[in-house]
N, C-alpha and C positions, 0 to 999 in steps of 0.2 A: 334322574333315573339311576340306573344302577351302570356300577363301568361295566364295556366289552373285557370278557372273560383274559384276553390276551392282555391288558391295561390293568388289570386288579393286580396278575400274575406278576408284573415287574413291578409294582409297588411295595409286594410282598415279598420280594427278592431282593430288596434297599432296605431291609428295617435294620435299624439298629437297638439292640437293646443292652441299657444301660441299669448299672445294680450298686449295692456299695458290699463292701466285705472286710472284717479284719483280718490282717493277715500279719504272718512274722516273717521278713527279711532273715535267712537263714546264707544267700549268697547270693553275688552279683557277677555278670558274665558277660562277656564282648567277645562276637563271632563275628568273622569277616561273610560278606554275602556270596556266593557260589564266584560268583565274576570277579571278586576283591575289591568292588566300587564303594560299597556302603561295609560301619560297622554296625551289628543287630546287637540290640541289649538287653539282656533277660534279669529276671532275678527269682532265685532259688527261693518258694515261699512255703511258709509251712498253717495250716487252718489249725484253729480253735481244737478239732478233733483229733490234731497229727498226720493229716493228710499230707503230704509233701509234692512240691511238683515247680515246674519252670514255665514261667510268663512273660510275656513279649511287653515291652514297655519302651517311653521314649527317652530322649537324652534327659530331658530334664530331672523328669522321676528318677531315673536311675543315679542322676549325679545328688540328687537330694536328699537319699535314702542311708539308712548305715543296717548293716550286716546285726542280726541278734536284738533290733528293736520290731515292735511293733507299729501296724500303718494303717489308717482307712484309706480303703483304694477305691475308687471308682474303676469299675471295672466296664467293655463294652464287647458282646457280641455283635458283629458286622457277619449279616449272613451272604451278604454281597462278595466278600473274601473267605468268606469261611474260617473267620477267627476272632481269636479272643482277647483280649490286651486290657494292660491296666491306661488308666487314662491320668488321673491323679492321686496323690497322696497324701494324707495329712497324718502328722502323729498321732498316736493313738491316745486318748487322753485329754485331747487340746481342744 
């Protein structure tokens, strides 16, 4: 049968959805977290169209990236946190 209405609502509160996108490495960034426990790592990326903007990504992506090249990123909205992040990267080309 069909879920109770309350059981549909948190499944649809966990989805995650996942896209791919090219993007240009324009800069990379390390911010300490509010309490100074963790560093957060973004990188400055710019779209096809010249859109520009900063995206939350993990150690790895970020130590494997260079500033001025191009990447495909796997990118993942988590509506669960209400945010957006790259997931991984591959050069653009390859």
């Amino acid at each position: 049968g069909v879920p109770p209405k309350n059981d549909m609502k948190r499944r649809i509160q966990n989805m995650k959805i996942r896209g791919k996108v090219e993007l240009q490495v324009i800069a990379k960034k390390e911010e300490p977290s509010k309490d100074g426990t963790k560093m957060y790592k973004r990188l400055g990326v710019m779209t096809n169209d010249f859109e520009v903007g900063m995206l939350r990504c993990n150690e790895d992506i970020y130590k494997s990236v260079e500033a001025g090249k191009k990447y495909v990123f796997v990118t993942c909205f988590n509506d669960q946190y209400d945010s957006f992040s790259l997931e991984s990267a591959v050069i653009f080309g390859k």
